[in-house]
N, C-alpha and C positions, 0 to 999 in steps of 0.2 A: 067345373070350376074348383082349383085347389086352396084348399081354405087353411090358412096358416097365422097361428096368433106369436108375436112378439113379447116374450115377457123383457122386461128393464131396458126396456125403447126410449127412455129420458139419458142414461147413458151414451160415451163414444159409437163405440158399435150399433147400439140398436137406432144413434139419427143417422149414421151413416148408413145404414141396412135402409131406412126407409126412402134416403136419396136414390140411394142404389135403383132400387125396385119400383120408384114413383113411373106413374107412367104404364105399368104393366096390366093390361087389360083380363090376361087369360089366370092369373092366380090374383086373390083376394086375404090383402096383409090387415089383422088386426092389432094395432100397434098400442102393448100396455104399459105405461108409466109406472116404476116401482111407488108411486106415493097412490096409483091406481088400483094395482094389484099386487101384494103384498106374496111372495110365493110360501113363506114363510107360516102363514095365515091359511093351513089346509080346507076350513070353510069356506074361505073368501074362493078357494083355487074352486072346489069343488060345486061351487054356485054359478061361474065364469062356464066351466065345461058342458053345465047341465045346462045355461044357456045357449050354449052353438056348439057346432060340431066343427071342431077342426080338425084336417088330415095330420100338419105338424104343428108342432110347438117349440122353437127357435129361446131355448133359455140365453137372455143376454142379461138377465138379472146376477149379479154377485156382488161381495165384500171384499173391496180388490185395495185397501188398504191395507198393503208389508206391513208397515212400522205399527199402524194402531191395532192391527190384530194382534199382536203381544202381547199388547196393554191390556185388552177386550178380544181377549179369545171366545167366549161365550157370542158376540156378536158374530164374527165370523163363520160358527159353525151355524149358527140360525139360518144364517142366507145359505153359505154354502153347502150345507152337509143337508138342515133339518127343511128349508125351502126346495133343497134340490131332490130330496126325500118324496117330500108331498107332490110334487112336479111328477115325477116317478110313478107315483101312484096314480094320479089322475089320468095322466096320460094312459096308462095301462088298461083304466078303468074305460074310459070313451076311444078305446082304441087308436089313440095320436101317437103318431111316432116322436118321439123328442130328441132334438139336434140341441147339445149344451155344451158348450163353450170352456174350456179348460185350460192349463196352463203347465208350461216347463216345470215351473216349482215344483212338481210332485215327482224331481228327479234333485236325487243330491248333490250334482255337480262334480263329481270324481271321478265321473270316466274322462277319457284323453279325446276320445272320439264322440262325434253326434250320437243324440240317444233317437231309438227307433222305437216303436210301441210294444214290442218284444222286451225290450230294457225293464229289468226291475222298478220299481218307483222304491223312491225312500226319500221324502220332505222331510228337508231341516230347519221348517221355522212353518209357524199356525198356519199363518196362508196358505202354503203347501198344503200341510195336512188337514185343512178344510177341505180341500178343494179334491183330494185326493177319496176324503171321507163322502163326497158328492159322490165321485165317482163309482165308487163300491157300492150306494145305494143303486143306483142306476143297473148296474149289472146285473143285480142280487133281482130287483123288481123288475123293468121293461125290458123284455129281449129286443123289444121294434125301437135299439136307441143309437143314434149317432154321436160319439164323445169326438170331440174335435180341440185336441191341447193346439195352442199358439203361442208365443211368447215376445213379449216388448213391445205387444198392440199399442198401438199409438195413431191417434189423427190428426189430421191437419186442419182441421176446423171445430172439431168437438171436443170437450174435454179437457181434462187436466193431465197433460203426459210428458213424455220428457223432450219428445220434441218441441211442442210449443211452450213448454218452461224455458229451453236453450235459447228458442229464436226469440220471444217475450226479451229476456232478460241480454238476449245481444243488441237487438233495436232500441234496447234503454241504456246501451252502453255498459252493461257491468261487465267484470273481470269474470272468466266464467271458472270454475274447478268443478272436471269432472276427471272418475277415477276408470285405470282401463284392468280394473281387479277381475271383473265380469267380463266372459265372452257369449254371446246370445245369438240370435237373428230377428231383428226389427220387424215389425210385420204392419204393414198399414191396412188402417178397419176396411176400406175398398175391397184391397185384395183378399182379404178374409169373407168378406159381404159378397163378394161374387162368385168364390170359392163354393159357400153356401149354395147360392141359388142355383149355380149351373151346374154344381158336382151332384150333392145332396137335395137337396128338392128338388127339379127338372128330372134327373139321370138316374136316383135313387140306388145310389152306390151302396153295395151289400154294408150289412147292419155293422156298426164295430167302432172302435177307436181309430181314432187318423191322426195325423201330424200337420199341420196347414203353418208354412211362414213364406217371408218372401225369398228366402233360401240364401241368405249372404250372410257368415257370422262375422260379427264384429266384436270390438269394444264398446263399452257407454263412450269412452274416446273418441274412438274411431267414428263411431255413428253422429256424436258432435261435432266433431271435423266437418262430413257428410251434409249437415245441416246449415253449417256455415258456410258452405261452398256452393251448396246450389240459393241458397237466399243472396249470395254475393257479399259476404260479409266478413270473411275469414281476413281479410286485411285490417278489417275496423274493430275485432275483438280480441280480447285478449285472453286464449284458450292456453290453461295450465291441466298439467297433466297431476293430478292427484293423490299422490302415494299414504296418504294417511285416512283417507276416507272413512268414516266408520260408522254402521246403522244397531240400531237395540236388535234389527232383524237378522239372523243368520242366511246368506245368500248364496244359492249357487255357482262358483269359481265358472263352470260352466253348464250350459242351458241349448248348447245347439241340439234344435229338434231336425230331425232328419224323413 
């Protein structure tokens, strides 16, 4: 029996991980709520491990707020950097391989073309470079780790994201303004969640960084459009295209991972 714990399974991704996986007899999910397990908290981590042995460790914990990590960069790196730290350690320590979860941002947006895991990183606003500073822990400490960047994760049932911000705010009728400054590739937490289980846990794909999206670059436009048209709605709202957009956060122009 394959024994795999979930960290930040209150989040998008980790309810949708446990949809995913419900039902699976022959691998055994233990699913941790950040208000449960704190990864930040290297006691808390290293009392959790020394209670059970798990083969992996599925980081779905992070501080995935752009705008307020600006504000609170100290918080940022706690989760991303200093949690994904002690993750690092632990796991290395009880020999679990960890699968963690990463993000476009920790590229700057200036290439013309998709970026491949060969591409330089260079993050131009804290959540990047949180996220980026996880990453180097990780390298540095667990050889047995799987970094997996995504970008524009988003669900349709869990969570606060920009798809179900569009479709919320078009079934309540508002005017919608979204900017097509950004080009990216959308990734739905399914596709991501089963990426996981069948690539990396089942197949156990050599150790390394990877790129996982749903492979279609768009705009934040383009992908509203998208959203309007399969809800059936794109006649009933009124979608402006947004040339003035502006966040405290510095964002990459583009984000297609390849």
């Amino acid at each position: 029996m394959v024994k795999v714990v979930v960290t930040g399974s209150d989040g998008q991704l980790g309810k949708t991980f446990a949809e995913v996986v419900s039902g699976l007899d022959f691998i055994s999910f233990d699913f941790k709520k950040s208000k449960e397990l704190d990864i930040a908290d290297g006691d808390q981590l290293q009392d959790t491990f020394e209670n059970e042995h798990y083969d992996f460790c599925i980081n779905c914990a992070a501080y995935t707020n752009v705008e307020q990590a600006e504000k609170s960069p100290d918080l940022a790196y706690q989760v991303n950097a200093k949690g994904v730290k002690n993750l690092a350690e632990v796991c290395k320590k009880h020999h679990t391989t960890l699968i963690h979860i990463s993000t476009d941002y920790v590229f700057d947006g200036k290439k013309d073309s998709g970026y491949t895991v060969e591409d330089k990183t260079n993050p131009i606003n804290v959540y990047g470079k949180s996220k980026l500073a996880g990453e180097k822990f990780i390298q540095q400490i667990q050889p047995n780790h799987y970094i997996i960047r995504t970008s524009w994760l988003y669900s349709k049932k869990y969570g606060h994201n920009f798809y179900r911000t569009i479709l919320n705010k078009a079934l309540a009728g508002e005017d919608l303004y979204v900017t097509d400054a950004q080009t990216g590739c959308p990734t739905n937490a399914e596709s991501l969640a089963k990426f996981i289980l069948n690539e990396i846990v089942l197949e156990e794909k050599p150790f390394g960084t990877y790129h996982f999206t749903d492979g279609k670059p768009m705009t934040w436009h383009d992908f509203a459009e998208q959203i309007l048209k399969e809800s059936g709605l794109t006649d009933k709202v009124n979608l402006v295209l947004d040339s003035n957009y502006r966040t405290l956060a510095k964002r990459p122009n583009n984000s297609v991972l390849l």
